[in-house]
Backbone as CSV, one residue per row, in Angstrom:
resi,resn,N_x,N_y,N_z,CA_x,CA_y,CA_z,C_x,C_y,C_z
1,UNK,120.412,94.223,105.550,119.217,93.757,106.251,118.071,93.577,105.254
2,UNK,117.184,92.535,105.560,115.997,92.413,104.721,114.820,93.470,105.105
3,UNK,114.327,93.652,104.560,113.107,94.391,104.882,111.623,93.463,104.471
4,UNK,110.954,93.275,105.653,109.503,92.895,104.928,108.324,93.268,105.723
5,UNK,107.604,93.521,104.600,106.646,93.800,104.503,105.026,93.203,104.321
6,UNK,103.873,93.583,104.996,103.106,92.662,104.999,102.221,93.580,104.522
7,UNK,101.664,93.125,103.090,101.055,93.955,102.017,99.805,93.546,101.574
8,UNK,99.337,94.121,100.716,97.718,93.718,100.087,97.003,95.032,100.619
9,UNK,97.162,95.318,101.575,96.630,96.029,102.439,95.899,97.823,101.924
10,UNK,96.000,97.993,100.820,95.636,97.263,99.824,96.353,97.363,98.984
11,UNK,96.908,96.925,97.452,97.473,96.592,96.603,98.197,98.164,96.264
12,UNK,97.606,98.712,96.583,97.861,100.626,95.818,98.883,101.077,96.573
13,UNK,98.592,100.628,98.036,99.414,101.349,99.447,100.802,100.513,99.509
14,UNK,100.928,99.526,98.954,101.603,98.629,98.907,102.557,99.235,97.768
15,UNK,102.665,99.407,96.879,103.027,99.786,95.641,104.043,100.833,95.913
16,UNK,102.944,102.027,96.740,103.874,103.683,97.466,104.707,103.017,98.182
17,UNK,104.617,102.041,98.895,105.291,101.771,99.876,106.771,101.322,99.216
18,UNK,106.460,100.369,98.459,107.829,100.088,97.716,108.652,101.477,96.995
19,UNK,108.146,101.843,96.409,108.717,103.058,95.815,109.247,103.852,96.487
20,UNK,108.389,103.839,97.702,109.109,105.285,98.923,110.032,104.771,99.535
21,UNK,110.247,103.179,100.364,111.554,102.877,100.527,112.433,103.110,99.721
22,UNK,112.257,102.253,98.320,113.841,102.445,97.508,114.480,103.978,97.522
23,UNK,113.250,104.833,97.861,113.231,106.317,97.312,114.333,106.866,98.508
24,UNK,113.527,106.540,99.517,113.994,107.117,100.519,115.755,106.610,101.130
25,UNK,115.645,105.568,100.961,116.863,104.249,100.969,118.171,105.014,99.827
26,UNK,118.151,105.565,99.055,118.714,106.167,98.019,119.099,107.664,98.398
27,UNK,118.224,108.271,99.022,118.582,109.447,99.136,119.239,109.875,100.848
28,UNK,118.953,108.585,101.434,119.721,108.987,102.846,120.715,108.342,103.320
29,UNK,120.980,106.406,102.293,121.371,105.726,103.028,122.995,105.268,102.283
30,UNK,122.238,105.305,100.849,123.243,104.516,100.028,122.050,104.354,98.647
31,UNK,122.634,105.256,97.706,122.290,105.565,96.632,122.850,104.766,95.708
32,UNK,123.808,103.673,95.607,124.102,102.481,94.831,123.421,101.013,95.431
33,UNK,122.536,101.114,96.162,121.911,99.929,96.778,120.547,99.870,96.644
34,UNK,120.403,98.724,95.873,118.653,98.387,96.495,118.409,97.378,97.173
35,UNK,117.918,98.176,98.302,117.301,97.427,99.693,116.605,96.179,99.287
36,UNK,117.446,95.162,100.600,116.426,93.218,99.902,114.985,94.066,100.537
37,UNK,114.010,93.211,100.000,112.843,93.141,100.536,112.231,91.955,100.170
38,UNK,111.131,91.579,101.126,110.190,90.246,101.097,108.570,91.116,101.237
39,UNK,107.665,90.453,99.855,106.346,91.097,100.286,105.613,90.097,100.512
40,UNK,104.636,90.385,101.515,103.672,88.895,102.022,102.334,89.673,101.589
41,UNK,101.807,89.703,100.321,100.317,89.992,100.075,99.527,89.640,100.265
42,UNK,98.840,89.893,101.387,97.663,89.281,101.901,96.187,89.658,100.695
43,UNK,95.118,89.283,100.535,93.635,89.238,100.725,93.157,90.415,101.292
44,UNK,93.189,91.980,100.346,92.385,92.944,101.511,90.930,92.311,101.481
45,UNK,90.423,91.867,100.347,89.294,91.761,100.175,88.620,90.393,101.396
46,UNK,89.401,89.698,101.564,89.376,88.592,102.826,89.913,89.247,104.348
47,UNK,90.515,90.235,104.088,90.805,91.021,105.664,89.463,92.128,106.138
48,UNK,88.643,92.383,104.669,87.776,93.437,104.927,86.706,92.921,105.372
49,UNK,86.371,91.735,104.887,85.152,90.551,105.151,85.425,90.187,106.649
50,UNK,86.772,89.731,107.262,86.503,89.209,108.328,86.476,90.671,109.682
51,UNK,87.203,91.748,109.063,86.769,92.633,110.258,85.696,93.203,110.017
52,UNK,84.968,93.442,109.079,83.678,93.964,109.599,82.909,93.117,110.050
53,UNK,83.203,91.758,109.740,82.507,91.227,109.972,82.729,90.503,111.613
54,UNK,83.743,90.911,112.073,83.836,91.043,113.684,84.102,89.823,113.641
55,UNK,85.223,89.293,113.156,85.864,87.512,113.399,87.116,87.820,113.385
56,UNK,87.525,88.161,114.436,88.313,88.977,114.614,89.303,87.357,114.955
57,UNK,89.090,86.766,115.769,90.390,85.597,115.893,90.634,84.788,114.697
58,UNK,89.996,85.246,113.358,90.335,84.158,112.569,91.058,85.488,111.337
59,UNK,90.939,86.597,111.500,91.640,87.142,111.244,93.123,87.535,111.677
60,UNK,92.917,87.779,113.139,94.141,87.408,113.643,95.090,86.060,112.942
61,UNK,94.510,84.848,112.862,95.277,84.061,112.914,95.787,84.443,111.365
62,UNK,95.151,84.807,110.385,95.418,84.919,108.998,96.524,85.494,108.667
63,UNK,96.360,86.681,109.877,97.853,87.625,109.264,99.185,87.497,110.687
64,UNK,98.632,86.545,111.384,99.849,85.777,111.758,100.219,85.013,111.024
65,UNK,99.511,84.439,110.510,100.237,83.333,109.292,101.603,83.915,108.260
66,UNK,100.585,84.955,108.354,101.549,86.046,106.660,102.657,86.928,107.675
67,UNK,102.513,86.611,108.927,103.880,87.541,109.496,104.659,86.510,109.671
68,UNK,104.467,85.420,109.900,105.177,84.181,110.025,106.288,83.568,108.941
69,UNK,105.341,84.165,108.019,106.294,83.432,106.663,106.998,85.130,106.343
70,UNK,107.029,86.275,106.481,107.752,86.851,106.874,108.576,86.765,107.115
71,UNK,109.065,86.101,108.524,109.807,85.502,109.648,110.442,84.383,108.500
72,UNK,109.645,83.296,107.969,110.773,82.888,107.215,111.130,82.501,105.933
73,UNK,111.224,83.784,105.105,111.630,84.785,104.343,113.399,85.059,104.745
74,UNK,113.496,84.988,105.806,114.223,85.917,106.143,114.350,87.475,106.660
75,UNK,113.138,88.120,107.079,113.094,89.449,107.371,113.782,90.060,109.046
76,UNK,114.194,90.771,108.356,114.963,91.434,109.870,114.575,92.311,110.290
77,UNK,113.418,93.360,110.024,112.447,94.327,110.360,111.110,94.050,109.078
78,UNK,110.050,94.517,109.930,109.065,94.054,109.425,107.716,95.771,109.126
79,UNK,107.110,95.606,108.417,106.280,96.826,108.320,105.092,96.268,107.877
80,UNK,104.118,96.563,108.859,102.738,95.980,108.318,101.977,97.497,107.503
81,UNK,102.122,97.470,106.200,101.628,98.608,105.586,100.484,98.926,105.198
82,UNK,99.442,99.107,106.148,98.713,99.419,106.557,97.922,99.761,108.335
83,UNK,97.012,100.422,108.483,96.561,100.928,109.449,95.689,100.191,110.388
84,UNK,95.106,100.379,109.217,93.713,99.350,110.045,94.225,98.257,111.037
85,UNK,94.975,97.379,109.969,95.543,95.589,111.275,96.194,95.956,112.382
86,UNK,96.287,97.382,112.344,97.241,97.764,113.897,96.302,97.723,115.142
87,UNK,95.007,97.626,114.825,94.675,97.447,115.994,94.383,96.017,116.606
88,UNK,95.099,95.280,116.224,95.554,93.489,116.058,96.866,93.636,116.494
89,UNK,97.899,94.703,116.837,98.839,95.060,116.394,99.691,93.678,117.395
90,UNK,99.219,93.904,118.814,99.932,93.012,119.919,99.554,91.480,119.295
91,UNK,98.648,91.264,118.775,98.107,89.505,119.076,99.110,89.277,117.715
92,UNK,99.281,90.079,116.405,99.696,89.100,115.604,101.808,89.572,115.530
93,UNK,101.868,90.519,116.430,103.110,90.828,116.412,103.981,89.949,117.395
94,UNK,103.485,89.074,118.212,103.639,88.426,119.570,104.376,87.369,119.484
95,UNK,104.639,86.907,118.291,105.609,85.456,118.123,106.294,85.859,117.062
96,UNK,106.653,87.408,116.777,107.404,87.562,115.894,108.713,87.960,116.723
97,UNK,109.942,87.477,116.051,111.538,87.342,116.649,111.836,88.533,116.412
98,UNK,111.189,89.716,115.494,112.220,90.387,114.805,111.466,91.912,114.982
99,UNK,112.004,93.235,114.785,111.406,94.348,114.974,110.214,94.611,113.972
100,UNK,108.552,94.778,114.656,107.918,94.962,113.688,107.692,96.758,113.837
101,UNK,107.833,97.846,113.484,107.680,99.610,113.682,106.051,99.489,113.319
102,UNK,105.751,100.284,114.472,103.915,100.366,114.217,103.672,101.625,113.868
103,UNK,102.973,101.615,113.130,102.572,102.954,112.316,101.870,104.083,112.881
104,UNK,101.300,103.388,114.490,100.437,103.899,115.011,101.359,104.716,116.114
105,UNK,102.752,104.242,116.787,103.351,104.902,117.116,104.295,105.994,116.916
106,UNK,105.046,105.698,115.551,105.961,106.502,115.263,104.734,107.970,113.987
107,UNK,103.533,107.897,114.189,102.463,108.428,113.881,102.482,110.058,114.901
108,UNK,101.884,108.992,116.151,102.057,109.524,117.335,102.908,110.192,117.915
109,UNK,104.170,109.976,117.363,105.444,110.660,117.923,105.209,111.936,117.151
110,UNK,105.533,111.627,115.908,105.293,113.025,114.386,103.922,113.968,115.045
111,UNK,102.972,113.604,115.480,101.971,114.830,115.886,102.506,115.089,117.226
112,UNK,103.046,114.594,118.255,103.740,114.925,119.515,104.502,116.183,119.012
113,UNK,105.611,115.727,118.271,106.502,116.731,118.009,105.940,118.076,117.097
114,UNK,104.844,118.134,116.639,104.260,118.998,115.853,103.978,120.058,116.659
115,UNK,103.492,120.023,117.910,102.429,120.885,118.430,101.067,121.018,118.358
116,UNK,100.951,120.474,117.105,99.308,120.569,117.036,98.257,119.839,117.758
117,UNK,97.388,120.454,118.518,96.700,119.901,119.481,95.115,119.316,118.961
118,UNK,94.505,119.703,117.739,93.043,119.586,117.633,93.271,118.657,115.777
119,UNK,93.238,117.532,116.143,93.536,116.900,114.821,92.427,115.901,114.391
120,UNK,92.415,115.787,113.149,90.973,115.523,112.417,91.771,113.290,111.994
121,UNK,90.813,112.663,111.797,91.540,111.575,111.116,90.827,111.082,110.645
122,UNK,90.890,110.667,109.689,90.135,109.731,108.073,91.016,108.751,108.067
123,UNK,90.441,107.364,107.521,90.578,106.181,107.277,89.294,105.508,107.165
124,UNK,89.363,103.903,107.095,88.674,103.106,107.018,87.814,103.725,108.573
125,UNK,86.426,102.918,109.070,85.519,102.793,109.742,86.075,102.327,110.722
126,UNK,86.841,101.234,110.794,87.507,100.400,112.429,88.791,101.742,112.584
127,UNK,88.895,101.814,111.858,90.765,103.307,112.214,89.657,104.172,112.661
128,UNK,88.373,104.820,111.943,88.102,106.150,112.763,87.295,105.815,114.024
129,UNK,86.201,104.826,114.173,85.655,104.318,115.209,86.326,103.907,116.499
130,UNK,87.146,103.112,116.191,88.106,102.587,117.357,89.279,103.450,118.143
131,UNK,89.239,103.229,119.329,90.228,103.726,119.947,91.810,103.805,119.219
132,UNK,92.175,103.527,117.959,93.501,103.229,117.650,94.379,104.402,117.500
133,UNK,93.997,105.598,117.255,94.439,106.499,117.221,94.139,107.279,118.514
134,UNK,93.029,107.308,119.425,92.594,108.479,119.943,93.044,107.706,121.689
135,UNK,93.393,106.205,121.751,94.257,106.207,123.101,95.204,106.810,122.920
136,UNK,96.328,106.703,122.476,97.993,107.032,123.043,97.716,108.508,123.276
137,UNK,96.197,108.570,122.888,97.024,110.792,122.818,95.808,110.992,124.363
138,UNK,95.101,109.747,125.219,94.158,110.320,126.002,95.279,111.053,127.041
139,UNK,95.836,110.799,127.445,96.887,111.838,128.550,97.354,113.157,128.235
140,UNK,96.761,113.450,126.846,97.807,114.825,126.544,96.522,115.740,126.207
141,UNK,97.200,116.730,125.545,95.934,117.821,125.296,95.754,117.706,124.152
142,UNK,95.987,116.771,123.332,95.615,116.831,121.862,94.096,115.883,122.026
143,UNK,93.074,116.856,120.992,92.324,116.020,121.029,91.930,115.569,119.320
144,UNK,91.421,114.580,119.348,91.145,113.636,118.167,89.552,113.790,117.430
145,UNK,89.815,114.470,116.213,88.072,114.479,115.518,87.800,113.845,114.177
146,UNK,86.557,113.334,113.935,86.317,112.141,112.829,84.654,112.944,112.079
147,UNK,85.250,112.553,110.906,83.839,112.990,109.558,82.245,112.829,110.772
148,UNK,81.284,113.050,110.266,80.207,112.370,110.657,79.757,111.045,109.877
149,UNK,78.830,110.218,110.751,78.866,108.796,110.135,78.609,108.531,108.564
150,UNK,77.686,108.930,108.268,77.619,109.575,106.527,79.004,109.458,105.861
151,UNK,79.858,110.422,106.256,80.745,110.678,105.521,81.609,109.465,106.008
152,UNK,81.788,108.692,106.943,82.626,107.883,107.291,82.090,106.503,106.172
153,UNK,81.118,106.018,106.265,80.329,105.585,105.018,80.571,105.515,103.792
154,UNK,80.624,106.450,103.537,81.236,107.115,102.109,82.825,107.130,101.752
155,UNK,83.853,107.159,103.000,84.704,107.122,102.793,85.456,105.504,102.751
156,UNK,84.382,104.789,103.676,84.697,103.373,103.338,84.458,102.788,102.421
157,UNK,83.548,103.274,101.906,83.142,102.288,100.597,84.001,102.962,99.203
158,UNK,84.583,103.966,99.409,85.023,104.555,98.182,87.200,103.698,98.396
159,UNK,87.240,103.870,99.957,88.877,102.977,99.936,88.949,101.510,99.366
160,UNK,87.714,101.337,99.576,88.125,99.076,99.294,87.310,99.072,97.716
161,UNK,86.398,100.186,97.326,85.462,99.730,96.027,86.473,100.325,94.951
162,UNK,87.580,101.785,95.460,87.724,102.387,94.399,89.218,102.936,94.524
163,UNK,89.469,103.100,95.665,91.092,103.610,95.972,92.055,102.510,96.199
164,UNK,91.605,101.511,96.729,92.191,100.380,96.723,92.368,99.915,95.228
165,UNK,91.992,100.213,94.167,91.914,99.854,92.739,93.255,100.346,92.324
166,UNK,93.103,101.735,92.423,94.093,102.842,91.803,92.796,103.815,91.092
167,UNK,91.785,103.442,91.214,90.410,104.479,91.084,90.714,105.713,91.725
168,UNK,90.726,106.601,90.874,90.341,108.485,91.671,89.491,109.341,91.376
169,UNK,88.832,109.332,90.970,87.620,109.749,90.326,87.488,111.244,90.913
170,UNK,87.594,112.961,90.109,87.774,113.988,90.657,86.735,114.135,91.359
171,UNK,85.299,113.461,91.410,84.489,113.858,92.438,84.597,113.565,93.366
172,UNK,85.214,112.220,93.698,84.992,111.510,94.853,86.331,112.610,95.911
173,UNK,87.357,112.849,94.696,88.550,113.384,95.691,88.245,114.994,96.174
174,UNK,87.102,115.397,95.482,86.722,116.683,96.125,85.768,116.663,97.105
175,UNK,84.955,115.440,97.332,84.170,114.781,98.547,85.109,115.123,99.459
176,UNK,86.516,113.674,99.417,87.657,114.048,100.808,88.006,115.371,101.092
177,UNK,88.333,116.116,99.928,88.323,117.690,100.272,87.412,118.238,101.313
178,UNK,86.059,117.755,100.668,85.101,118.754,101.693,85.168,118.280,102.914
179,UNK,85.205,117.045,103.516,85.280,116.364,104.545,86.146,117.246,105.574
180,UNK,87.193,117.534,104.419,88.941,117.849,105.419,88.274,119.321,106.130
181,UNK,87.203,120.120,105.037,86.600,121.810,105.016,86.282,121.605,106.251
182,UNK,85.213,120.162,106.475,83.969,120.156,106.960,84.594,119.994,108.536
183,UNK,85.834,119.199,108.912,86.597,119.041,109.823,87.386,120.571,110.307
184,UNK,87.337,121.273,109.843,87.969,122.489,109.969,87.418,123.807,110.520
185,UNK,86.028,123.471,109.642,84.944,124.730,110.061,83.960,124.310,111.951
186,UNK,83.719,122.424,111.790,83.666,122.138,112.808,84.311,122.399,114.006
187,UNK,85.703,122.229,114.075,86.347,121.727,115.331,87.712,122.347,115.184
188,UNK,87.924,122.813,114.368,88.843,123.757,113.914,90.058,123.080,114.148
189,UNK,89.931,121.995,113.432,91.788,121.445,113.208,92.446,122.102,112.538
190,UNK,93.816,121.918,113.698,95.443,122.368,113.070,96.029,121.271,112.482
191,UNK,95.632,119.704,112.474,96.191,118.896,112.257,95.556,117.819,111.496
192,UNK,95.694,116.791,110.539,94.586,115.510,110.063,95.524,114.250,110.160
193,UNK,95.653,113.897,110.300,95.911,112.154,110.101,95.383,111.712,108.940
194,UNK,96.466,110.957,108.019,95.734,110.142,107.004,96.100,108.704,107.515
195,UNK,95.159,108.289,108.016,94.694,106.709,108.993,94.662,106.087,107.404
196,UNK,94.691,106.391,106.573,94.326,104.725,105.213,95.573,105.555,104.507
197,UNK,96.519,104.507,104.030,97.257,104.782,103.262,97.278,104.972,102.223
198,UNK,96.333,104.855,101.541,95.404,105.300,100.296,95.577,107.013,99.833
199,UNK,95.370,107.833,100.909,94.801,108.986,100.793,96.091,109.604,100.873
200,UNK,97.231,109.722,100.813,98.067,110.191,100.567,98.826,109.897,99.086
201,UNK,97.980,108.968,98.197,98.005,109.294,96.938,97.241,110.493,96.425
202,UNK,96.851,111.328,97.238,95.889,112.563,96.375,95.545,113.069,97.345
203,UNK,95.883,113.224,98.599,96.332,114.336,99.533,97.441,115.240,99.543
204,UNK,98.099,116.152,99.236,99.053,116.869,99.300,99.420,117.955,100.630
205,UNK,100.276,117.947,101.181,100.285,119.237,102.394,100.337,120.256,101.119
206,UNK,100.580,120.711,100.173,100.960,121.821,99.727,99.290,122.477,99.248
207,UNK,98.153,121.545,99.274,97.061,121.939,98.849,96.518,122.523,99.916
208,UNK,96.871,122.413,101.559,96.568,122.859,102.943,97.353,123.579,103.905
209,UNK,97.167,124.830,103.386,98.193,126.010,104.242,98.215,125.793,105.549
210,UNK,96.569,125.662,105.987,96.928,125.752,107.092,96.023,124.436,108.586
211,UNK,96.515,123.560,107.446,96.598,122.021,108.407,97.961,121.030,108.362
212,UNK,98.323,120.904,108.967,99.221,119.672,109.039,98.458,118.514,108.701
213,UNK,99.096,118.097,107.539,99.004,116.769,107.332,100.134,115.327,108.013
214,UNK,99.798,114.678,108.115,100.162,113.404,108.715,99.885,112.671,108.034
215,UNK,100.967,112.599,107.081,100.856,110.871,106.476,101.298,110.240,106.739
216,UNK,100.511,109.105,106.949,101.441,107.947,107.737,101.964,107.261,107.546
217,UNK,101.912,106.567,105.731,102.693,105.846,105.184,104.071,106.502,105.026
218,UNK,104.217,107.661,104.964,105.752,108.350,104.793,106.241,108.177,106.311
219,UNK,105.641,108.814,107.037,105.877,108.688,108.554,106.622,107.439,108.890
220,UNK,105.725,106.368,108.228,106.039,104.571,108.536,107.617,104.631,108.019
221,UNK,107.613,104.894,106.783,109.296,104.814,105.571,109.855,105.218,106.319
222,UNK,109.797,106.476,106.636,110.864,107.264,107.365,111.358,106.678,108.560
223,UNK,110.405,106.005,109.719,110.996,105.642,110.737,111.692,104.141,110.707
224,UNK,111.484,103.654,109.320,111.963,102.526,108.826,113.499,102.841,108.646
225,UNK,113.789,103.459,107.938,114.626,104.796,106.862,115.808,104.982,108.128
226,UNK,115.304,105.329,109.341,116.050,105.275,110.714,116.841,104.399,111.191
227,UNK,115.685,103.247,110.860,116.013,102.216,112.235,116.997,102.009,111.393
228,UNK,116.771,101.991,109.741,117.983,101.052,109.176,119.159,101.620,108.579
229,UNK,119.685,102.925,109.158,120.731,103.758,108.918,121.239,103.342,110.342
230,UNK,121.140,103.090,111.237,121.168,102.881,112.495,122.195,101.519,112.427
231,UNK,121.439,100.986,111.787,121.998,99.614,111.513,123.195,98.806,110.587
232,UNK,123.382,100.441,109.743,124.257,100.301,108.587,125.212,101.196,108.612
233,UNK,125.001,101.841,110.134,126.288,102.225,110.556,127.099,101.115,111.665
């Protein structure tokens, strides 16, 4: 099966992403194979312009375009690797033939099955602002908590100016630290979400005894990692 992927999103997250398939593809599926893949690199810097800037149908149409040629590529499952466009997820997934796995669900499943009820989430400004994370969980008892606007600020401008680069700069990553403190001492999460796929380049669970981390780009591989053992049996 092909695998593709719809990338740029940004160039860094894109990169893990490749690596963690082959990685993962090797160690569960078939360790003499490397998985086809197709990458469609979009423009973060043209995806960041049109959603903040709330043009939202001409963004839509942009990364229908790039799921399209996806489609013909040849792809037989699809992974949009990143967070943010998921909340586009229905309009640009809608004329696609083929399985696209949303990050936002099989996300959702991983904190379901956790237990943890009081969970913190960082990402871009539209991931922490918007309902994208904090519907699927309104029916349950988990509830959903975000930086204050300041820090949400700060965390946007440091993903597209500096993490999106491959920039890490030890201050900035002891900022996210305090954020994670500052989420903890607040509202007392058992749980965080990393909503930007970014932040699991220099997030570690082993640095946080006692939070669950949720990364979601592994989360994404893995349920990829599934569908396509599934398929290759």
């Amino acid at each position: 099966m092909k695998i593709g992927i719809l990338g740029g999103l940004t160039p860094q997250a894109t990169i893990e992403y490749y690596k963690l398939i082959i990685s993962q593809y090797h160690n569960k599926i078939d360790s003499a194979v490397f998985p086809e893949m197709v990458i469609e690199s979009v423009d973060v810097s043209k995806v960041h312009h049109l959603t903040m800037g709330k043009k939202f149908q001409q963004l839509i149409q942009y990364l229908s375009e790039s799921m399209n040629n996806l489609m013909k590529a040849g792809s037989d499952v699809i992974l949009i690797a990143s967070n943010t466009p998921h909340l586009f997820y229905e309009d640009i997934t809608r004329n696609v033939g083929v399985p696209v796995i949303s990050i936002v669900d099989v996300t959702y499943n991983e904190v379901m099955k956790s237990k943890k009820n009081r969970i913190g989430l960082l990402g871009t400004i539209p991931t922490m602002q918007s309902d994208l994370y904090k519907k699927p969980f309104i029916n349950t008892e988990i509830q959903i908590f975000v930086p204050e606007i300041t820090q949400q600020d700060f965390l946007q401008e440091k993903i597209f100016k500096q993490f999106s680069r491959g920039i890490f700069i030890e201050d900035d990553i002891t900022a996210v630290g305090n954020m994670i403190h500052q989420l903890k001492s607040k509202y007392n999460i058992n749980g965080l979400i990393l909503g930007c796929t970014e932040l699991p380049i220099f997030l570690e669970q082993d640095d946080w005894d006692d939070i669950t981390l949720f990364n979601t780009a592994a989360i994404h591989v893995d349920s990829l990692i599934r569908f396509l053992k599934k398929a290759h049996i």
